[in-house]
N, C-alpha and C positions, 0 to 999 in steps of 0.2 A: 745282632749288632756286631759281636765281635767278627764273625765270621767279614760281612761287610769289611770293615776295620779292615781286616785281613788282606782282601782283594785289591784295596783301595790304597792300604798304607802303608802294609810290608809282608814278609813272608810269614804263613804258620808254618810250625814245629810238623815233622812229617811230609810224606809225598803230595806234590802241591798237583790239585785237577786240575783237567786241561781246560780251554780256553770256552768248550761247549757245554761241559759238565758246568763251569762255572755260570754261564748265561741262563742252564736251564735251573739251575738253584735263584737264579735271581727273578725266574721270570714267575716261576713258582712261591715264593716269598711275595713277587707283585700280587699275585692272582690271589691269593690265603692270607696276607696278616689285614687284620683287623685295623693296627692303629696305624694314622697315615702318615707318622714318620717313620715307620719300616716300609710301606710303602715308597718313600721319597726318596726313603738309602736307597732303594734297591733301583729307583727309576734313574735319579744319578747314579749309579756305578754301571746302569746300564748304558749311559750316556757316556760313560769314562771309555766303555769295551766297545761303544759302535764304529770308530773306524777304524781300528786294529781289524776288528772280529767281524766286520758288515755283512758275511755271508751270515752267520751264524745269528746274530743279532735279529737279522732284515728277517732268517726262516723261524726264529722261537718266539721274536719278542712284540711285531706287530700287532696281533691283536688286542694281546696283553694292553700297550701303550694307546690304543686308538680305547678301551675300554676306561685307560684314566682318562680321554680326555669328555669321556660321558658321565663318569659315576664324581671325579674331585673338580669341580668345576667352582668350587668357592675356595682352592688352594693354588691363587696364583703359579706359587713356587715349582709344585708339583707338573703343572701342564708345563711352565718353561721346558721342564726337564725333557718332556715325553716330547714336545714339538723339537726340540733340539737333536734328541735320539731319534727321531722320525724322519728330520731331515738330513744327517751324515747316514744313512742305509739308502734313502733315494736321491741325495744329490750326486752327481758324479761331476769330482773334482777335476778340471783341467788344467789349474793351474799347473801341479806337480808334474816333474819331468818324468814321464814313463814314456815308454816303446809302446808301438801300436798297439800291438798284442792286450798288455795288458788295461792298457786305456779301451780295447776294444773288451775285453771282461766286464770292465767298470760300468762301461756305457750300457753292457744285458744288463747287468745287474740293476741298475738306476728304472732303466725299463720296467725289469721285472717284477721289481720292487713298484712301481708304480701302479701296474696290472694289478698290483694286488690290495690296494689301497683304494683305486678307486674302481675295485668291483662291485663294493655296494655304494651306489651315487649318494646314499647319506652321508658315507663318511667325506664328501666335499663339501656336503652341506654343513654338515659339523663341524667342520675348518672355517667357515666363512661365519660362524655363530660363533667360533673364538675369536675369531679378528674383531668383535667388536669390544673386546676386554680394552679398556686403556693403559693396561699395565704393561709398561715396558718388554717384562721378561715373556711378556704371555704375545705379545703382537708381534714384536719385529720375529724370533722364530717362526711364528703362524705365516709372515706375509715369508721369507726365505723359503718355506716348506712349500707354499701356493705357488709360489715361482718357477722352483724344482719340479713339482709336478707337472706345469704346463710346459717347462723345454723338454721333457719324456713325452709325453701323452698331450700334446698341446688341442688337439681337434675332440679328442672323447672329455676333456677336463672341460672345455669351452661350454661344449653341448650342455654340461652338467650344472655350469652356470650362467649358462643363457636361459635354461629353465628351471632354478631356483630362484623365490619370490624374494626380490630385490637384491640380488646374487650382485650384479653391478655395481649397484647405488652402494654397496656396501664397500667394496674396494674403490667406491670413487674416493671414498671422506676418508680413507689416507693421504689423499692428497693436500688436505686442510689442516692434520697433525704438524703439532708445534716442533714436533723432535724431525731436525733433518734427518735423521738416517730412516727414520721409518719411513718419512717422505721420500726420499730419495730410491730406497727398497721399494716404494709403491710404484714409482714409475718406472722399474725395471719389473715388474709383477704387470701392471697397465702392456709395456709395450711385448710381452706375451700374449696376454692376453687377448690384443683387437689384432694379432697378426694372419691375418685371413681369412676372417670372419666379420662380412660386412654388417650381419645384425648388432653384434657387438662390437662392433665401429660407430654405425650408429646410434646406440643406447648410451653410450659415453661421449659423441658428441650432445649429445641432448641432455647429458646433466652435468651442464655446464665444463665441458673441458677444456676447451679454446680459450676461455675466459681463466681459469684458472690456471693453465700451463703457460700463458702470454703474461702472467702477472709473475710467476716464478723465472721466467724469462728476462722480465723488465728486473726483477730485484737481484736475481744472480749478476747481472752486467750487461745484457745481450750479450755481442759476439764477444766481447772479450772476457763473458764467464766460465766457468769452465766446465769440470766434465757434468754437472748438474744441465746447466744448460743443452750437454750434446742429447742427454736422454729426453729431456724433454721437444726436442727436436727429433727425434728419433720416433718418440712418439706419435705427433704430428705428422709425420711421413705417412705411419699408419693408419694415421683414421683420415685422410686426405686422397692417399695414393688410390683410384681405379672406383672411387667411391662417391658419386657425382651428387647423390643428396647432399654430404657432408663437406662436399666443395659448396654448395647453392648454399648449404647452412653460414658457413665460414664468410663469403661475399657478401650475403643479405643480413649476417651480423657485423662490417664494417668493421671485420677484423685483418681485412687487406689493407686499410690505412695503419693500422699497427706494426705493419711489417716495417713500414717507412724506418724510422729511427736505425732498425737491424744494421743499417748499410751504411750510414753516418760515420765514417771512419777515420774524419780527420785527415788534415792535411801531413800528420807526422804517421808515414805508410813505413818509419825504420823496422819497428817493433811488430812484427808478427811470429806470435809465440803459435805451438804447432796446433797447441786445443783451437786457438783464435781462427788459424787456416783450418780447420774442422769444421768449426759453428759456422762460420760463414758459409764452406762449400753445403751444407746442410742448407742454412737459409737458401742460398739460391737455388738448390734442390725444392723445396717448395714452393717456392716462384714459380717454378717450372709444372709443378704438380697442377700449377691452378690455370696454365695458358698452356699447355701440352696437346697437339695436333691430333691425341688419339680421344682428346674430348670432345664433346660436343660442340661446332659451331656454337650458335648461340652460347653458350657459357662460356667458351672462350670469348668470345669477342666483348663479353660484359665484366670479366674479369680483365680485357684490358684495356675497356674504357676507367674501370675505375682505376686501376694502376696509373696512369696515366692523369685521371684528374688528382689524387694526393701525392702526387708527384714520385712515386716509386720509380719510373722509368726512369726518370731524370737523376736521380738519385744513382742509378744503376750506371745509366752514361758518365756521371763523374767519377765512377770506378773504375770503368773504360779508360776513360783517357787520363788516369792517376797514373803516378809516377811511381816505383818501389813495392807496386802491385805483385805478388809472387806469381809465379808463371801460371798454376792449376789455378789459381783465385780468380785471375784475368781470362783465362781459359773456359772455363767455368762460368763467368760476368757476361761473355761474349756469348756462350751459347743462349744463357738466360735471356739476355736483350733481342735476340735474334724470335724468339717464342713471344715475346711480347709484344714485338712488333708483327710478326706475320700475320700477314693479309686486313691488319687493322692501317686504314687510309690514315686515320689522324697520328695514330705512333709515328708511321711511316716517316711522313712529312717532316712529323717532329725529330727524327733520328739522322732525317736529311740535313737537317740546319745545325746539328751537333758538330761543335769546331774541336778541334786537339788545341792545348794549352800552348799551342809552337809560333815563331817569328819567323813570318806571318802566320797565322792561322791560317791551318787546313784542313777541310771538311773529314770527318770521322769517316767514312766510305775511303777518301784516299788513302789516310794513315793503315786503315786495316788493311786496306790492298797491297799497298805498301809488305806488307809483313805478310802477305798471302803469297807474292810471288820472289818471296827472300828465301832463299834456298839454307840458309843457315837460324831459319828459325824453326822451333819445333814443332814434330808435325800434326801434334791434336792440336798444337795452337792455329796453325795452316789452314787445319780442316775446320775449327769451329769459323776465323774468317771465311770460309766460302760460307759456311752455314748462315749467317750474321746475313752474310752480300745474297742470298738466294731469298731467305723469310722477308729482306728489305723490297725483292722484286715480288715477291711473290702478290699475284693479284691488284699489283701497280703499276697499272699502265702509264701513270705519268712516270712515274720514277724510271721504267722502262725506255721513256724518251729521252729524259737526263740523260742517261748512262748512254744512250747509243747519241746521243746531239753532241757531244764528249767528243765522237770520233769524226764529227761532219768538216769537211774543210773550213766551212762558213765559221764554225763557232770554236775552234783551234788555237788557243791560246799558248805560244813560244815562251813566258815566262814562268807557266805555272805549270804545276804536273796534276793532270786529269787522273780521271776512272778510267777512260777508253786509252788514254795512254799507257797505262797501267796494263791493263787487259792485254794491249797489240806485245806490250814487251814480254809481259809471261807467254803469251802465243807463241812466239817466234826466238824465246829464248833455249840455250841450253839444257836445262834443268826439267827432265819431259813430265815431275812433278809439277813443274808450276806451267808449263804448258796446257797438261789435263784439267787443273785449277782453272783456268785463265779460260779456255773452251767452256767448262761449263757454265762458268761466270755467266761469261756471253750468250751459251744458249738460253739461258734462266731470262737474259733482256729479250730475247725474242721469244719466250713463251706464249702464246697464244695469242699474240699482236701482231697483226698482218702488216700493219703500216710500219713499224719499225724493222719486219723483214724485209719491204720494202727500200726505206731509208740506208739500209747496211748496207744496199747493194750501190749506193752512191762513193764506199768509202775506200781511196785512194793510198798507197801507201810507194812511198820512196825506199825499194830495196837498195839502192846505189847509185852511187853518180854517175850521171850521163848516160842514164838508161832512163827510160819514160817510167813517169807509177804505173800498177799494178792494180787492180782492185784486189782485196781482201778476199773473196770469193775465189779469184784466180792463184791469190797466197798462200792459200789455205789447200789448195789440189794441189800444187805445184811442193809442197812440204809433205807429202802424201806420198808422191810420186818418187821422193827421194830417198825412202825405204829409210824413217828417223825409229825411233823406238818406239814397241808396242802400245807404250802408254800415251805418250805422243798421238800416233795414229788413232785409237781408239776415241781418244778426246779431240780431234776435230774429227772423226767421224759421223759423232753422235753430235758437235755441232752442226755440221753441213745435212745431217736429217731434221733437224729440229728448222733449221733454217729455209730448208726448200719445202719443208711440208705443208701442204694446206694453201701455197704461194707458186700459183702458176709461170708469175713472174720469174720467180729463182731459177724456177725449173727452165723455164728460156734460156738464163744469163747460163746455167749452170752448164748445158746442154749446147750451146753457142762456140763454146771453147773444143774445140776439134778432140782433142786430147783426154778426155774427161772420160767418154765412154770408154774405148778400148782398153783405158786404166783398168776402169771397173772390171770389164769383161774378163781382162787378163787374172785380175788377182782371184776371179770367181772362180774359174775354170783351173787354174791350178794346182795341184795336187801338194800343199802345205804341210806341215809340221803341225805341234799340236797350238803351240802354240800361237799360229796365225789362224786359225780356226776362227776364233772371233771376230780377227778383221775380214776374212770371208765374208764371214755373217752378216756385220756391218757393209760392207760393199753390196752385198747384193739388197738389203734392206735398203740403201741408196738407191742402188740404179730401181729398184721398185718402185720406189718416192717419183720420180722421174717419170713412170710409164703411168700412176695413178693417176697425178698431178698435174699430167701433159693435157695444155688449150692447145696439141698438135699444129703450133705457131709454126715450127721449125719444119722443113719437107724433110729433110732427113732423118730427122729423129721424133718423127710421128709415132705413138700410138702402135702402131702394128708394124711399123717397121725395127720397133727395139722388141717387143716380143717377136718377131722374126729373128733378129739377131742372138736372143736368148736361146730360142729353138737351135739357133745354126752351132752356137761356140759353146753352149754351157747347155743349154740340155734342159726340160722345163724341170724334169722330176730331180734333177743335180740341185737347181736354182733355188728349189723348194729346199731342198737339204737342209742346202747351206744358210740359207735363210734361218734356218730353224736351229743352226748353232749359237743364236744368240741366248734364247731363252732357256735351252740348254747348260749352258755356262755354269759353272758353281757356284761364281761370286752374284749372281742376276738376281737368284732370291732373295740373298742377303741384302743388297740394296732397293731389292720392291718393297719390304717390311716396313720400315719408318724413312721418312722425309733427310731424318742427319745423317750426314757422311763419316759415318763410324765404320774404320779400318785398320786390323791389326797391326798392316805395315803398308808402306809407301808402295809397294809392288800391286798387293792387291787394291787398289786403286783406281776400278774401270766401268763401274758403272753409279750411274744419276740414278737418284732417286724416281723423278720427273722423266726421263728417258725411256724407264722401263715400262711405267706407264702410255709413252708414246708407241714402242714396240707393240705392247700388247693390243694396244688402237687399231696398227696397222698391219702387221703378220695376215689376220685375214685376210684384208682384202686386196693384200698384195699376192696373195695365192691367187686370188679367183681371180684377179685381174691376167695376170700372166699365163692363166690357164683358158680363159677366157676366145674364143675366134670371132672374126671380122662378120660372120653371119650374124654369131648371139651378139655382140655389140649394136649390131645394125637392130635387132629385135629389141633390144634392152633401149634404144631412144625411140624407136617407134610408139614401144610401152609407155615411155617416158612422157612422149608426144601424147599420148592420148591420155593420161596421167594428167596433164597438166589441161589437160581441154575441159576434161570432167572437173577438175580443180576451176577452170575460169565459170561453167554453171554454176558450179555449188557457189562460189563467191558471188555470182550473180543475184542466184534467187538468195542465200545468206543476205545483202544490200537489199532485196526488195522486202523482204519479210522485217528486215530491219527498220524500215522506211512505214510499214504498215503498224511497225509496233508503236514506235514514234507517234504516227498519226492516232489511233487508240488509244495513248497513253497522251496528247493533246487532248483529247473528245473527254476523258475521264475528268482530266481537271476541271474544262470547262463544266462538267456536271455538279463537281465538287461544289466550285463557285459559284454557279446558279442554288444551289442546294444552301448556301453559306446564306445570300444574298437573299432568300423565302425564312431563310430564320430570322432574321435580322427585322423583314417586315412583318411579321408575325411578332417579335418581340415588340414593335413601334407598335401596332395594333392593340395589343394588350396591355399598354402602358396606356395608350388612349384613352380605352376602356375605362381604365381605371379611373383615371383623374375624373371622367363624365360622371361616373358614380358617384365618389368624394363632393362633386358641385352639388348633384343631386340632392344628394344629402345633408349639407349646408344648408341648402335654401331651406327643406324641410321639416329642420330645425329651425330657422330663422319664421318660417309662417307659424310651428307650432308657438313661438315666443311671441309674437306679436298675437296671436288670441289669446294668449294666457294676459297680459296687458289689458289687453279691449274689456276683457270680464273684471279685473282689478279694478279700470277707471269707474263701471256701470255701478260699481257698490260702492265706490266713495266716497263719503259724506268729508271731508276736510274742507279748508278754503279754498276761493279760484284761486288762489296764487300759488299753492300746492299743486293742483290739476296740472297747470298752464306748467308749471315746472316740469310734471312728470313728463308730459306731451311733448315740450321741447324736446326733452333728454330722447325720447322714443323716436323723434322724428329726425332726430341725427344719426343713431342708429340705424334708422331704413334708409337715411343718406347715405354713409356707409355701405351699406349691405347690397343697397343698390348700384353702388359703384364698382363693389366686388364683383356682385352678375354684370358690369358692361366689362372688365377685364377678363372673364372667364368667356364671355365672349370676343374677345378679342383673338383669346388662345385659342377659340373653334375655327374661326377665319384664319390663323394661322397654320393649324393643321391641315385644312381645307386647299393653303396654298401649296404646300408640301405633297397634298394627292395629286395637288393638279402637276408636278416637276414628278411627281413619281409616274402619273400617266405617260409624261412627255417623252419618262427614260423608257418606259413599255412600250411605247411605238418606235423608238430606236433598236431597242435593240430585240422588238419584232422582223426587223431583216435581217438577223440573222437566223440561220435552218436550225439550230441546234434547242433541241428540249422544247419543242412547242406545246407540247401538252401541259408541259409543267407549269409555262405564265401562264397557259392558259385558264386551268384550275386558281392559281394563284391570283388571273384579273377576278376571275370569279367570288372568289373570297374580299377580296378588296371591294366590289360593286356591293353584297350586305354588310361589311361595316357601313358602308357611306350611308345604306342604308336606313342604317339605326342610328348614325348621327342626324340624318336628316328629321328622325319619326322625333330624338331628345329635342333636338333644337325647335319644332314645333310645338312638342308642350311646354319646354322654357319660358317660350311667347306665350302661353296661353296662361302661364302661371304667373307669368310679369303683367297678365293685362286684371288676373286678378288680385294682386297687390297693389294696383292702383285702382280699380274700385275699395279694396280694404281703404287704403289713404283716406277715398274718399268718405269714405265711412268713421273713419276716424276723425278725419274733419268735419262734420257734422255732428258727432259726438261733441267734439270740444266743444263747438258754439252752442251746444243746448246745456252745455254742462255749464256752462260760464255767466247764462244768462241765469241760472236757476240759482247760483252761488254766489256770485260776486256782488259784493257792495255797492251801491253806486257811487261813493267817495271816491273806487277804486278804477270805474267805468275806464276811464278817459285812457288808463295803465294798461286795462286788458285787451283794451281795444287797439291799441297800438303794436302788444306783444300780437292780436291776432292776428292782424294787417301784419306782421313778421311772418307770422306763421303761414299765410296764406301765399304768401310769396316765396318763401320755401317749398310748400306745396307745389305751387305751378312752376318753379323751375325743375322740383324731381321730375310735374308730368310732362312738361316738354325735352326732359333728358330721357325716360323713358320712352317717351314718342320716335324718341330720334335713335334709340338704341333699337325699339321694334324694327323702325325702317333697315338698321343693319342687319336685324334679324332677317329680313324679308328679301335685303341683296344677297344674303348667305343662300338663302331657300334657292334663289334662283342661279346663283353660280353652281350649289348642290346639283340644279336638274342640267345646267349644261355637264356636269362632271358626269353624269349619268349617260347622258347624251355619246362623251367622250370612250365613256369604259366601255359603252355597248359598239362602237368603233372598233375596241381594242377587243372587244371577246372576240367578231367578226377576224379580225387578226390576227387572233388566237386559234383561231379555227382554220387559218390555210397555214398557221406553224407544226401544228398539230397531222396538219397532212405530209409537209415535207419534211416530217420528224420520221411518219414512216415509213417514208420514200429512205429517207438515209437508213434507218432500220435494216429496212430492206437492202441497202446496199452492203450494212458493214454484215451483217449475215451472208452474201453473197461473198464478200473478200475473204469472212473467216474459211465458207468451203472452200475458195481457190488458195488459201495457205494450208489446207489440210491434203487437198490434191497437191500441192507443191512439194510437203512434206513425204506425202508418199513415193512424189517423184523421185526425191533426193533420197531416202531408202533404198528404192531401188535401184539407183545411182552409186550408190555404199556398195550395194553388195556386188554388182559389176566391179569395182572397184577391188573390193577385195580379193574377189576372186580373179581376177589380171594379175592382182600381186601374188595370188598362192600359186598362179601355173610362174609368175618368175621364181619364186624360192622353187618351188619344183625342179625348174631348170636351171638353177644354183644362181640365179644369181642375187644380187643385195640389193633389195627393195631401200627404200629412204621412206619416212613417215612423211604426214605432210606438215610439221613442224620442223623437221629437220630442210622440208624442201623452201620454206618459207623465211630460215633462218639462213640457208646456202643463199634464196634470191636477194634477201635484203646486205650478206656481204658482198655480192657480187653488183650491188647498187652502189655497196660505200666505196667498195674498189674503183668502181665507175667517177664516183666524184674526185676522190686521190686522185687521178691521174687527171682530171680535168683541172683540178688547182696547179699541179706540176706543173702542167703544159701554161 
């Protein structure tokens, strides 16, 4: 102890050791004393000496310290110690002002130190099994040391706990600690953590982080919280950025409506403190993470439909056009809006109708244009408006229309300032930055829309007074021809290709003007600087467009007569060259890579995004076209020609096969429907059945009841007035019962009328050919039921003729029964009830009589229906013929679709092989979808011009 005392709190008497002799006495004192408060001196004083002495320390005393934190694990105080001295040997401090040098020592050591720590992956696991201590002094160390470890060794620490069992979930539930600093420690530990490791991006999306870092979020302030807020923003970056589950997780948990509020900023824009201008460039950094052009279609497009329905967009547009917005904020707002809106129709629309807060209001397109071609504003701000004005065209062909209807005389408004007005004045201004700007503006409105490169060629422009207009097209060469600056030139360069391509039209107008070629020809063939090398390149990618894209309308400038001219003045293998200086260029990669116009300085400046793409479209087949002679062209339409004939077969037999399917798949249904309509009477049949049974069996009940009666009256013995009673009561009962048998026959004559409408529909639609076998079997079945109704209905009668001999039997009963019984007092009584009774009698037999008689017009309507079915089998019998006469047929059309088949086979391989001997002979085949999508624009061209005219 004293010696400790000594190190710790002043000098001993005598020569004092040096700084290692004293580490290794204390590391020795760790490893040997028994009780653990000379352990604990010795672990603090070793914590006193770690960053004087960190070499010496980091080499004697790690093991030592990584052993307290296995063997005292029930003495909070002690592990503090050791995690504290653990982490001044491998954190490497950058605050402190040192020189390279030494901060580069710092940074091995930190390394080194770290290599050595987690050589055995227990001891990280052993770090994440103290982080679960709640005790101050033992956690917030544990989570500083985990953090230090992963800015050293971030990829080997990861791996270590990506595969320890709930290595994660354990560093998540710092984020739910009550003490901010441990919190706040955790999310600088987190955003190590998931940085480049998508497994462990998403394993902390999935236990809960979104939801927990958006509620730390909401309670620090949003934007105007501070630096707690930038971390966990920061964080979020990380488990978002390039991670497309964890983007699907974040949208499909309706944590993009959350974002909302972020942006709410208040009309009072004086007060932006610099954390505030942080959090926000931050949030709109995420915005961007979730509609970012390098994502997926569909997920973009569903991250900005919902942006758009909880109103984020809109939210985003009143940041736009706020007042006291700081420059990078608004810079920044504008690129965001530009990603949200690209190529979604409904943003679009909705960004179109966005007014600026001014007297009078004016559309949000003019105001940014406004400041796009203002040479005194700044230039990432310059550049995010064309970004904004390109993502608004992009894949919007109406908006496409707007913008160039803007510049038509017809729709020209003298008090207001347009987009197309905007556009002519950077075109033709000073400033060759807002020139370039103002060019590509406009090629982006004629991107891939034939009808508005069309339209542009309508558009007229007053260079001066008392000189006639000008079109555009001829404004546009004629500022070309006046050697303006590079940037200038390059940007209606790449206009006037984007504009004539694909648009045989242009290529007329363009071509029209005497002066246009020799232009070209001249700047081709010239022996330039380096610096005009590009517009070389550019020109002759023009005059290529020209010789592609030539309907050889013009006899001068046919076809073979500008590759004649190329041959004569520039040379084909010059022409190729130079051509080939475009994609050569330095700056050409850099703008192929992503869509925004991101430029260190206003010089470098020169190439679209969309442009380069158009290049690399065309470079080919502007080589092989120019290379190309009047012989192989002549072969290449001939091929064409006969390309297109084999094309009109195949479309032919395609429509008759199509035609025979149709019919087959008509023939099916009607099978169906026949097949529906045999269940149906099949189900009627067997309901029939049924109920005939149920009668059956009623009645046969009803006769066993009336013998069990007839035996009860013969035994007796009571008075007649008893008798006469029972007999009553029985003979209204057989009144009844008998009325039930004339309603049950009523429903047999009913059904009987429904065969006969069912026969009537079997002879209808016996003229039709189709399934004659099948009524056929099916009249068949229908003629034995009738049958067996016919056979019931016959013993019915014969069962009703002996219920009325029974009557009679029972009537004769009564009266022997009545004479042998009754009083003679009572004579005159009984004889009056039987004079009732007899007459009830005889009106059952004459109701019976009369019900036989319907029985007997049944029996013979039965034998005409019989009469009729055997008509209908005869019927059935020449459907059944021409069932397989058609049989016959549709088996004959399947072989001739199978001979067809083979024909158009061997039709293909003719086919392909014409195209393999053209690639052979170099030239550029077309599929037939690209030949099908050429003839239906050259249909729509066809109707354009018919509405012009």
């Amino acid at each position: 102890m004293n010696f400790i005392r000594g190190v710790i709190g002043g000098q001993a008497p005598g020569p004092q050791p040096s700084g290692a002799e004293t580490i290794q006495k204390l590391c020795d004192r760790v490893a040997s004393s028994t009780l653990l408060e000379d352990r604990r001196d010795a672990v603090r004083a070793l914590k006193s000496l770690s960053k004087k002495y960190r070499m010496e320390v980091g080499t004697q005393a790690v093991d030592h310290l990584i052993n307290i934190l296995q063997t005292d694990r029930s003495d909070s105080e002690i592990l503090g110690y050791a995690l504290d001295t653990l982490y001044n040997i491998i954190c490497n401090d950058e605050e402190e002002e040192q020189d390279e040098t030494i901060q580069k020592q710092a940074d091995d050591l930190g390394a080194q130190f770290t290599e050595t720590f987690i050589q055995d992956p227990e001891h990280v696991t052993l770090l994440l099994t103290v982080l679960e201590e709640f005790d101050f002094h033992v956690r917030w160390p544990g989570v500083k040391l985990l953090t230090a470890l992963l800015k050293n060794q971030g990829v080997q620490v990861q791996g270590i706990i990506l595969v320890s069992p709930m290595g994660v979930s354990r560093l998540m539930d710092l984020l739910a600690d009550s003490r901010e600093v441990i919190r706040n420690d955790g999310l600088l530990l987190l955003q190590q953590l998931t940085k480049g490791n998508a497994a462990i991006q998403k394993i902390v999306a999935f236990e809960n982080a979104f939801e927990r870092l958006l509620d730390i979020i909401t309670e620090e302030g949003s934007s105007d919280g501070g630096i707690v807020v930038e971390d966990c923003l920061l964080l979020l970056l990380n488990l978002l950025k390039n991670n497309s589950s964890n983007q699907n997780f974040f949208k499909e948990g309706s944590y993009i409506q959350r974002m909302k509020p972020w942006f709410e900023v208040g009309d009072d824009n004086s007060g932006w403190s610099a954390q505030k201008v942080t959090n926000l460039h931050l949030m709109l950094q995420l915005v961007r993470v979730m509609v970012s052009p390098v994502n997926s279609p569909g997920a973009t497009s569903s991250c900005q439909k919902s942006m758009f329905q909880c109103g984020l967009l809109q939210q985003l547009c009143t940041i736009l056009m706020a007042t006291g917005v700081p420059a990078d904020i608004l810079t920044e707002t504008i690129n965001t809006v530009s990603e949200v809106i690209r190529g979604s129709q409904v943003n679009q629309d909705y960004f179109a109708s966005v007014n600026a807060p001014s007297n009078p209001p004016r559309p949000a397109i003019v105001v940014l244009l406004m400041s796009m071609v203002n040479e005194r504003q700044p230039f990432v701000l310059r550049c995010a408006v064309l970004y904004c004005f390109q993502c608004f065209l992009s894949k919007n062909q109406k908006g496409q229309g707007e913008i160039v209807a803007t510049l038509l005389p017809s729709t020209i408004d003298a008090n207001s300032i347009s987009a197309g007005q905007l556009l002519c004045g950077g075109l033709f201004s000073a400033d060759s930055l807002s020139n370039w700007c103002a060019a590509v503006a406009l090629a982006h409105a004629l991107q891939d829309n034939l009808t508005q490169k069309e339209q542009l060629l309508r558009v007229q422009l007053a260079t001066s007074l008392g000189k006639p207009p000008v079109s555009l097209l001829q404004q546009c060469t004629n500022i070309l021809s006046q050697g303006s600056k590079v940037q200038t030139r390059v940007g209606l360069l790449m206009l006037l290709c984007t504009w004539i391509s694909n648009c045989p039209i242009a290529v007329t107008h363009f071509l029209h003007n005497q002066e246009n070629v020799p232009f070209l020809t001249a700047q081709i063939s010239e022996n330039l600087g380096e610096d005009e090398r590009l517009v070389q390149g550019l020109c002759a990618l023009l005059l290529g467009i020209c010789i592609y894209y030539n309907d050889n309308s013009l006899e001068n400038y046919t076809k073979e007569k500008l590759k004649q001219l190329i041959e004569k003045r520039i040379g084909k293998e010059n022409f190729v060259e130079k051509l080939g200086f475009i994609t050569k260029h330095e700056l050409y990669s850099r703008a192929a890579q992503k869509p925004q116009p991101v430029f260190p300085s206003p010089e470098q400046m020169l190439f679209d995004h969309e442009f380069t793409r158009l290049v690399k479209e065309l470079e080919g087949v502007i080589t092989k076209a120019v290379h190309k002679s009047s012989e192989e062209e002549k072969k290449e339409e001939e091929v064409k020609k006969t390309l297109e004939q084999h094309d009109n077969i195949v479309t032919q037999y395609k429509e008759l096969i199509r035609e025979q399917d149709a019919q087959i798949q008509e023939l099916k249904e009607q099978v169906a429907s026949m097949s529906s309509q045999n269940e149906q009477m099949q189900a009627t049949v067997t309901q029939q059945l049924s109920q005939i049974q149920q009668h059956k069996d009623q009645y046969n009940i009803l006769k066993l009841k009336l013998g069990k009666d007839n035996h009860s009256q013969s035994c007796s013995q009571g008075d007649g007035s008893q008798v006469n009673g029972l007999q009553t009561e029985e003979l209204t009962q057989l009144k009844e019962e008998v009325e039930e048998l004339r309603k049950q026959h009523a429903l047999l004559q009913t059904l009987l009328k429904d065969k006969d409408a069912l026969i009537d529909s079997l002879r209808l639609e016996a003229a039709q050919p189709v399934e004659g076998s099948a009524r056929g079997s099916e009249n068949t079945e229908l003629l034995k039921e009738l049958e067996v109704l016919r056979s019931q209905s016959q013993s019915q009668s014969v069962e009703i003729d002996q219920l009325k001999t029974e009557k009679q039997e029972l009537v004769r009963k009564a009266e022997a029964g009545s004479s042998d019984t009754v009083p003679s007092s009572a004579g005159s009584l009984d004889t009056a009830k039987l004079a009732e009774l007899e007459s009830r009698l005889t009106a059952q037999t004459t109701e019976t009589e009369r019900l036989k008689e319907e029985t007997k017009s049944l029996v013979k309507s039965r034998a005409d229906l019989e009469q009729q079915l055997a008509s209908a089998t005869s019927t059935v019998a020449i459907l059944q013929t021409e069932k397989s006469k058609l049989q016959t047929e549709v088996q004959e059309s399947k072989k001739e679709q199978d001979d067809l088949l083979m024909l158009l086979a061997d039709q293909d391989q003719k086919i392909h092989s014409l195209k393999q001997k053209l690639k052979d002979l170099g030239e550029t085949v077309e599929d037939e979808d690209d030949l099908d999508t050429r003839d239906q624009t050259d249909d729509d061209d066809e109707d354009e011009e018919d509405v012009e005219d």
